[in-house]
N, CA, C and O atoms as a GROMACS GRO file, in nm:
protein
  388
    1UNK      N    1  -2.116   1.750   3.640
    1UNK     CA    2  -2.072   1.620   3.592
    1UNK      C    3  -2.055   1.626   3.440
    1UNK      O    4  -2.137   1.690   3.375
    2UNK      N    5  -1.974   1.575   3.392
    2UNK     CA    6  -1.886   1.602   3.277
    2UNK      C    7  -1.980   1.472   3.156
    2UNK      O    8  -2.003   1.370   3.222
    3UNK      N    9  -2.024   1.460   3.034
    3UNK     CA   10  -2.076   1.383   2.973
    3UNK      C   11  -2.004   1.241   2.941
    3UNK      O   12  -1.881   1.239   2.947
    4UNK      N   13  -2.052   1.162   2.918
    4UNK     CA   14  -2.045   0.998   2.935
    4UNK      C   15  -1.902   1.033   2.813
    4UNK      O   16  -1.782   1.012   2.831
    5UNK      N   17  -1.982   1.103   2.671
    5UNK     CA   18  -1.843   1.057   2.570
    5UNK      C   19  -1.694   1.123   2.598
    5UNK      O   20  -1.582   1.087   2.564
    6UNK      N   21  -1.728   1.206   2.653
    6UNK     CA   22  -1.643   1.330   2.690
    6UNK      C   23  -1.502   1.277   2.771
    6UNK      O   24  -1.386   1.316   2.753
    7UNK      N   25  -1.559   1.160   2.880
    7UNK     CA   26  -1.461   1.096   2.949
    7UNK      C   27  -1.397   0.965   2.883
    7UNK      O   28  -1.302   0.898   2.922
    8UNK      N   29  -1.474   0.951   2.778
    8UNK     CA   30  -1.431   0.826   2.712
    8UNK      C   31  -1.312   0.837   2.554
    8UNK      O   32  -1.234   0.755   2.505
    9UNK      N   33  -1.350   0.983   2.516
    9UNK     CA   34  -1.266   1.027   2.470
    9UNK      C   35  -1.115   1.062   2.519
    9UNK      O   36  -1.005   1.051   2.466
   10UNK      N   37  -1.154   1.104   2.626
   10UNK     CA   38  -1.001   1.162   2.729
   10UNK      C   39  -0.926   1.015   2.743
   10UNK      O   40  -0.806   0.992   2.727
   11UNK      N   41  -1.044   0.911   2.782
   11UNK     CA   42  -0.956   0.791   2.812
   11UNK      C   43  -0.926   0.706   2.665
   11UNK      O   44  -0.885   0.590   2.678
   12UNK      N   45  -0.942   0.750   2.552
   12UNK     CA   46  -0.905   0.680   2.403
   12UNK      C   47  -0.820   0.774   2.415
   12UNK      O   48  -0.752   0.709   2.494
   13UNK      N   49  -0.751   0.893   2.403
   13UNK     CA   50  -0.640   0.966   2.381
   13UNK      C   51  -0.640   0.923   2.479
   13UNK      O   52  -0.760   0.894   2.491
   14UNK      N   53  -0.571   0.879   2.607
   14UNK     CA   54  -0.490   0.859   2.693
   14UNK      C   55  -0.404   0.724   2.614
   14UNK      O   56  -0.288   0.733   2.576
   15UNK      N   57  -0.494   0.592   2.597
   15UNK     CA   58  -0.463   0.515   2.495
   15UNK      C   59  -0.363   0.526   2.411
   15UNK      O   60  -0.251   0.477   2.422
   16UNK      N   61  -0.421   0.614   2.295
   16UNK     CA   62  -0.343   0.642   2.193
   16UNK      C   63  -0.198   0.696   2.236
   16UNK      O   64  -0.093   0.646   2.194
   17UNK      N   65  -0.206   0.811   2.334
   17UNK     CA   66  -0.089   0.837   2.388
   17UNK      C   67   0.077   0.746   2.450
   17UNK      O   68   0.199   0.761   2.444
   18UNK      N   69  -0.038   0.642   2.513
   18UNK     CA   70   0.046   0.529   2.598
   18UNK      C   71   0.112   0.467   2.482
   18UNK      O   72   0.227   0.506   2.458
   19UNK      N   73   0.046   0.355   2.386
   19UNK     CA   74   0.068   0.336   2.251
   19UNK      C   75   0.140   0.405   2.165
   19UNK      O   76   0.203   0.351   2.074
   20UNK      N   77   0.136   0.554   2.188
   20UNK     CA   78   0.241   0.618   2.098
   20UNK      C   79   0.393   0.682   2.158
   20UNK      O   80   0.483   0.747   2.106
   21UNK      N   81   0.372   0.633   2.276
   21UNK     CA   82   0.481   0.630   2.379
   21UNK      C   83   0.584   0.510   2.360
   21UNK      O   84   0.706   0.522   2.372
   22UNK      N   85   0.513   0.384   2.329
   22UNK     CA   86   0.565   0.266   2.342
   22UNK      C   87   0.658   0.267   2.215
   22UNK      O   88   0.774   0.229   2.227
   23UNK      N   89   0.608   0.312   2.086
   23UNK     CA   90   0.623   0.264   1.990
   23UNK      C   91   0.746   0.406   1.950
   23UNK      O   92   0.835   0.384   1.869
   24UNK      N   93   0.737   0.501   1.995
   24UNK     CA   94   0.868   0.555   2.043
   24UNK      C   95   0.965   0.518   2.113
   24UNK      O   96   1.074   0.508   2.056
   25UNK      N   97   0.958   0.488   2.248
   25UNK     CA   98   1.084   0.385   2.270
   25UNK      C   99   1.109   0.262   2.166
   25UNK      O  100   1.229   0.237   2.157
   26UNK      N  101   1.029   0.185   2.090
   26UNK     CA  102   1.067   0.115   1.994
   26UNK      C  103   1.168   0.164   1.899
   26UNK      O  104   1.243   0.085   1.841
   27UNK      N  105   1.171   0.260   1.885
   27UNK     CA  106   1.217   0.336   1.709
   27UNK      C  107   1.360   0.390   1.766
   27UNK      O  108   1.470   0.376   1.712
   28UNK      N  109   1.321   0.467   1.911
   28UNK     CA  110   1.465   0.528   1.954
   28UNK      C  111   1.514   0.502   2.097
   28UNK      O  112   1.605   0.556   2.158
   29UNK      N  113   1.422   0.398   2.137
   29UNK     CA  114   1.485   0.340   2.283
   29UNK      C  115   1.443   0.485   2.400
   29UNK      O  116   1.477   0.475   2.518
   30UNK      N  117   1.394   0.567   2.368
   30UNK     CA  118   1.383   0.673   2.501
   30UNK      C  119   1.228   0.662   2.512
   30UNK      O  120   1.152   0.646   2.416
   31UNK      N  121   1.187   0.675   2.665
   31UNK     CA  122   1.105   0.716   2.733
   31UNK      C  123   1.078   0.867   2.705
   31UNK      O  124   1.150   0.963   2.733
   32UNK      N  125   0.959   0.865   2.645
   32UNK     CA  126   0.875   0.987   2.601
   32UNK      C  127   0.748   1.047   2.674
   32UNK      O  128   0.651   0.980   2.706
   33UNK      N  129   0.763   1.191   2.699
   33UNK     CA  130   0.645   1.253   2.786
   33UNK      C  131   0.539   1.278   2.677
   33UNK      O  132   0.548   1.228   2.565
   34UNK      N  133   0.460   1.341   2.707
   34UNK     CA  134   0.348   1.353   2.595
   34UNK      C  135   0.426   1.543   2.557
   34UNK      O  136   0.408   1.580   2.440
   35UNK      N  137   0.480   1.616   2.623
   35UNK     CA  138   0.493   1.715   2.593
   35UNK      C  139   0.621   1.746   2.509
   35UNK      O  140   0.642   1.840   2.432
   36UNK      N  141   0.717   1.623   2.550
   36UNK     CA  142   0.815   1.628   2.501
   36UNK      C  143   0.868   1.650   2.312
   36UNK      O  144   0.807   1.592   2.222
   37UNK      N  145   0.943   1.708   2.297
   37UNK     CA  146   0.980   1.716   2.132
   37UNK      C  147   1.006   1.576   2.108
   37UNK      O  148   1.024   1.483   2.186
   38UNK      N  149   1.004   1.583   1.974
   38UNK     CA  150   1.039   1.450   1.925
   38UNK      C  151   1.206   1.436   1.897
   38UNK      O  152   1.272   1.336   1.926
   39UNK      N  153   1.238   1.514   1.857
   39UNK     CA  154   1.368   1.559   1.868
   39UNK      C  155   1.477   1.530   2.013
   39UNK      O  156   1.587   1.477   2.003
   40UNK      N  157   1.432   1.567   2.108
   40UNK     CA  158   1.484   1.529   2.234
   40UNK      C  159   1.457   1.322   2.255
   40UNK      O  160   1.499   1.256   2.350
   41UNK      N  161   1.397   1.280   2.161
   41UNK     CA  162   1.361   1.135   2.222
   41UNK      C  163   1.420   1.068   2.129
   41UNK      O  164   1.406   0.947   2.116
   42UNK      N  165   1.513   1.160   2.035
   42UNK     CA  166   1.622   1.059   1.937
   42UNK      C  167   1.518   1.046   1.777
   42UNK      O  168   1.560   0.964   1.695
   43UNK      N  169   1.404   1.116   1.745
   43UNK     CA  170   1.365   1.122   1.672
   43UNK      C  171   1.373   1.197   1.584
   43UNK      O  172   1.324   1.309   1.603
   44UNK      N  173   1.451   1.162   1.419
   44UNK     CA  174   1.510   1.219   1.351
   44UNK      C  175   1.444   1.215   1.235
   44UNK      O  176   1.331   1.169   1.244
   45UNK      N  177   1.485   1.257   1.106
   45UNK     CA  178   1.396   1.246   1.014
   45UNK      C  179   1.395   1.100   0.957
   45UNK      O  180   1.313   1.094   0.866
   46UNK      N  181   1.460   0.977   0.981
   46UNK     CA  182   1.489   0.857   0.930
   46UNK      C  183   1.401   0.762   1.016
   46UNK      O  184   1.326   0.670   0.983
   47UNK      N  185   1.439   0.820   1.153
   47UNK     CA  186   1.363   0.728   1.222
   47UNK      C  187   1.176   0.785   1.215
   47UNK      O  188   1.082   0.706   1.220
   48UNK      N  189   1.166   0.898   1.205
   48UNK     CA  190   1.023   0.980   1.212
   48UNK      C  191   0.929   0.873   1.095
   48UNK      O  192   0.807   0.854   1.093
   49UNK      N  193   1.015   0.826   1.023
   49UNK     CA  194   0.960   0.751   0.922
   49UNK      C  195   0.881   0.652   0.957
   49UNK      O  196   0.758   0.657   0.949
   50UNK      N  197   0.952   0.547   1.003
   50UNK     CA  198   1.002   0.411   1.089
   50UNK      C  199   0.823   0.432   1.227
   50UNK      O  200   0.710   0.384   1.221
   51UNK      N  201   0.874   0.500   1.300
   51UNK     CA  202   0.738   0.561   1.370
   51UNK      C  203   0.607   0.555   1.311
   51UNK      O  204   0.514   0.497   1.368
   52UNK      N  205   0.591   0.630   1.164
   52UNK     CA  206   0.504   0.663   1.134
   52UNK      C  207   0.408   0.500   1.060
   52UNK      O  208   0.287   0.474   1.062
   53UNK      N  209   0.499   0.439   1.016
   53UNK     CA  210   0.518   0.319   0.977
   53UNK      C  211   0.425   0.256   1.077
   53UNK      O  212   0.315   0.208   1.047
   54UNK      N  213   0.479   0.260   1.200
   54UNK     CA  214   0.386   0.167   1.285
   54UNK      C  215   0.280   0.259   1.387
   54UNK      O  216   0.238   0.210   1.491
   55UNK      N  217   0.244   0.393   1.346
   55UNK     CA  218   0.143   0.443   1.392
   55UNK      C  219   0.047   0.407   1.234
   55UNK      O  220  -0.070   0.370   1.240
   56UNK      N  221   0.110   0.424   1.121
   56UNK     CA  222  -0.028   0.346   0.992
   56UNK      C  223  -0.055   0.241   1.034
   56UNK      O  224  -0.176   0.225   1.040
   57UNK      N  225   0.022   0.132   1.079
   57UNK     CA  226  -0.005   0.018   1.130
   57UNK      C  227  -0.097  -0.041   1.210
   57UNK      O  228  -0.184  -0.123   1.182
   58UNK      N  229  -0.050   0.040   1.371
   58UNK     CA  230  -0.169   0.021   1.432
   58UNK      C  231  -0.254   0.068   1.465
   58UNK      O  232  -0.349   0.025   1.531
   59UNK      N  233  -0.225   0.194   1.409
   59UNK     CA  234  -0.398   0.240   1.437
   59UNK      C  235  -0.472   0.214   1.279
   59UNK      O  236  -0.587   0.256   1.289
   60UNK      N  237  -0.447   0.163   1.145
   60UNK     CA  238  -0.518   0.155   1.026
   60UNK      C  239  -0.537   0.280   0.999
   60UNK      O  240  -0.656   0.289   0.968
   61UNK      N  241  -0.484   0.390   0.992
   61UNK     CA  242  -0.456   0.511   0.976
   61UNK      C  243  -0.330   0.558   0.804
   61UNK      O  244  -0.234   0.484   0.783
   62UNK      N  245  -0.339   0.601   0.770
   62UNK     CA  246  -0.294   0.660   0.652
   62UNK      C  247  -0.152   0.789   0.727
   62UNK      O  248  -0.174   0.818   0.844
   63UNK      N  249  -0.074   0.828   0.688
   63UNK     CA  250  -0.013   0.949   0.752
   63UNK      C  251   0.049   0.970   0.595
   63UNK      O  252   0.117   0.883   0.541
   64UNK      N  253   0.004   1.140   0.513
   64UNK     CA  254   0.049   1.143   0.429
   64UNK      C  255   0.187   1.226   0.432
   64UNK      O  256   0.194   1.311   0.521
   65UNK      N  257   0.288   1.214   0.353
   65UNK     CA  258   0.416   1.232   0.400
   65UNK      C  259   0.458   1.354   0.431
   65UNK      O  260   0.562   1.356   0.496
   66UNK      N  261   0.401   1.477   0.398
   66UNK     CA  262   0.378   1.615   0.445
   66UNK      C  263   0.339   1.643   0.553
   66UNK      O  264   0.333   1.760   0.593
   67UNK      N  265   0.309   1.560   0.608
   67UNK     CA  266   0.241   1.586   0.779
   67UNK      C  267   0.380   1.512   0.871
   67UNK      O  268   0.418   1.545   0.984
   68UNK      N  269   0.425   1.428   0.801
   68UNK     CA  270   0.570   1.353   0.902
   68UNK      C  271   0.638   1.437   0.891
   68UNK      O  272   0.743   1.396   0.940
   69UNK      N  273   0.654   1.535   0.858
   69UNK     CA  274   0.802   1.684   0.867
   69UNK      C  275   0.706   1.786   0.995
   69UNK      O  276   0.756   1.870   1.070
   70UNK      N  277   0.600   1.755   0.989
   70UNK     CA  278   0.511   1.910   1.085
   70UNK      C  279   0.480   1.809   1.196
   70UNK      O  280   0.372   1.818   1.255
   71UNK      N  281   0.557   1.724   1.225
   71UNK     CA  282   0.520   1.664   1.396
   71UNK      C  283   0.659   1.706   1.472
   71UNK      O  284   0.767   1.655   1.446
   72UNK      N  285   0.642   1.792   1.557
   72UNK     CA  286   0.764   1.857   1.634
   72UNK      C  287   0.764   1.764   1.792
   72UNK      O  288   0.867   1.725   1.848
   73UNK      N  289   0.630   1.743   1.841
   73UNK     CA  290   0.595   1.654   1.946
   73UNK      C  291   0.543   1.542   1.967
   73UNK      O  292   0.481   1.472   1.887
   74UNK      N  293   0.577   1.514   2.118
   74UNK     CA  294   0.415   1.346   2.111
   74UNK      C  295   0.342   1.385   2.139
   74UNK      O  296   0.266   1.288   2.148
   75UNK      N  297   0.272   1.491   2.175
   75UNK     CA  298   0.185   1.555   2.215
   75UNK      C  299   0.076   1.604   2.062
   75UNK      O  300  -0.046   1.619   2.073
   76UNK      N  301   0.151   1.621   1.929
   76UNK     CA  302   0.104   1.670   1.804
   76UNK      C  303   0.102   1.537   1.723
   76UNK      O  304   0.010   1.519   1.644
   77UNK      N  305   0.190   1.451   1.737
   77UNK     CA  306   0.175   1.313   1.695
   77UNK      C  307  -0.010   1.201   1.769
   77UNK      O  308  -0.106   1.144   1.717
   78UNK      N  309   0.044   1.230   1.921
   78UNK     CA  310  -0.107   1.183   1.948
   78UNK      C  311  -0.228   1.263   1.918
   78UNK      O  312  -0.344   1.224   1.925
   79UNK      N  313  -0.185   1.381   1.884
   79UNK     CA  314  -0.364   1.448   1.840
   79UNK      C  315  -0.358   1.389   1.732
   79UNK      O  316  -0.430   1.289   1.721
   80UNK      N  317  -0.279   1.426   1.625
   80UNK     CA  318  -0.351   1.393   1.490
   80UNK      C  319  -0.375   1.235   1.458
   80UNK      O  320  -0.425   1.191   1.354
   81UNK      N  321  -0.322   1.148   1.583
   81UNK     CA  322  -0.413   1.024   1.522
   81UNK      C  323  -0.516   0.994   1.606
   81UNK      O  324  -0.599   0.905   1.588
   82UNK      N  325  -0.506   1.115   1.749
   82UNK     CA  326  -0.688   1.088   1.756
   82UNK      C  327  -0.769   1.141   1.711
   82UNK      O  328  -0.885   1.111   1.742
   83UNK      N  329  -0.736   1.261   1.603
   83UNK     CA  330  -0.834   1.357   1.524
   83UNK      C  331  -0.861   1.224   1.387
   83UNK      O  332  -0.971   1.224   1.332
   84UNK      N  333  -0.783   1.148   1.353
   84UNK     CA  334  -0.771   1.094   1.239
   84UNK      C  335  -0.918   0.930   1.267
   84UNK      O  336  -0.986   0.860   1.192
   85UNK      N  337  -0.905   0.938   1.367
   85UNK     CA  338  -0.957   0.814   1.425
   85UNK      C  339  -1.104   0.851   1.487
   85UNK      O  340  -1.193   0.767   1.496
   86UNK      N  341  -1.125   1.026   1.542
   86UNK     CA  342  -1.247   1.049   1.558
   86UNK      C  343  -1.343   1.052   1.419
   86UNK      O  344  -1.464   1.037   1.402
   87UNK      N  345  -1.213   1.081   1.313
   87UNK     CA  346  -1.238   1.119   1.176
   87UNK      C  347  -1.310   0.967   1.111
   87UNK      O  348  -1.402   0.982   1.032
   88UNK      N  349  -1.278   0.863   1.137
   88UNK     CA  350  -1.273   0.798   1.034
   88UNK      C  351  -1.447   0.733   1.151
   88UNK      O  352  -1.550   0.685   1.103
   89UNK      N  353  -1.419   0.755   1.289
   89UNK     CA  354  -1.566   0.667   1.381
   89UNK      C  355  -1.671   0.791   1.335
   89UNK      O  356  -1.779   0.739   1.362
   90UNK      N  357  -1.704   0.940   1.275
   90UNK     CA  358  -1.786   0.980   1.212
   90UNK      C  359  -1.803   0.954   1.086
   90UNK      O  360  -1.911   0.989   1.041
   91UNK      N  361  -1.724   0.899   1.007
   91UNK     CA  362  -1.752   0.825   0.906
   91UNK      C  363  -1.842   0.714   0.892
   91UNK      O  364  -1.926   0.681   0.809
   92UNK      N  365  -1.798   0.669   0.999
   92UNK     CA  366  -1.890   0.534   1.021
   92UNK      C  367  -2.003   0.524   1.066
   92UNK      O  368  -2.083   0.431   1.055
   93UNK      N  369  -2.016   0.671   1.145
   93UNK     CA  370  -2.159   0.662   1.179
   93UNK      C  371  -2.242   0.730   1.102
   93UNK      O  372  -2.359   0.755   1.132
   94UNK      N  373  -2.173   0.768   0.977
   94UNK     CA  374  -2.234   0.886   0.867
   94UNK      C  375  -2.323   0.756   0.772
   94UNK      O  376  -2.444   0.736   0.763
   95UNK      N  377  -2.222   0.695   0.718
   95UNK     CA  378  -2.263   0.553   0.695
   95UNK      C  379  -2.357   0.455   0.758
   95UNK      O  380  -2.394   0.366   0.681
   96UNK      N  381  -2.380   0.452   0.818
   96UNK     CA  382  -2.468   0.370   0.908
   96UNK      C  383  -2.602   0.416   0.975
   96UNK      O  384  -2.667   0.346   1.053
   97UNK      N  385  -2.639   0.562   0.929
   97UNK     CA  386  -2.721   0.636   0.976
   97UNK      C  387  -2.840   0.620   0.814
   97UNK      O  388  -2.946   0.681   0.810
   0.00000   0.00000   0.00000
């Protein structure tokens, strides 16, 4: 049996994923796999912007502009804002300890 956070993590990146699915069809109107390029879903360097815009948004996340040229997928787009977001809930518990 697999640990309590372990599954709760899988199901916050599932989250983040769905959410970063949505907000891709927002920007370029296509239905996005998680494996899929970004490139194949009409995501260009103008719109990659536009995206990133509303992944700072809703997740309260920062994306500094050197990292929006090195996202090739949704699959590399949803890690780094659940690495960014595991990043910022050990912060908080660094703080609070």
């Amino acid at each position: 049996m697999e640990p309590e956070h372990d599954r709760l993590s899988r199901m916050q990146r599932e989250q983040i994923e769905t959410i970063v699915r949505e907000m891709i069809q927002e920007v370029s109107g296509a239905d996005a796999t998680h494996a899929q390029l970004l490139i194949e879903c009409g995501i260009d360097s103008v719109s990659a912007v536009d995206l990133v815009a509303l992944v700072e948004d809703r997740f309260s996340i920062e994306v500094p502009d050197d990292v929006i040229a090195r996202f090739k997928s949704v699959d590399e787009v949803v890690g780094y804002v659940a690495h960014r977001l595991d990043q910022a809930a050990a912060s908080t518990e660094a703080r609070n300890e």
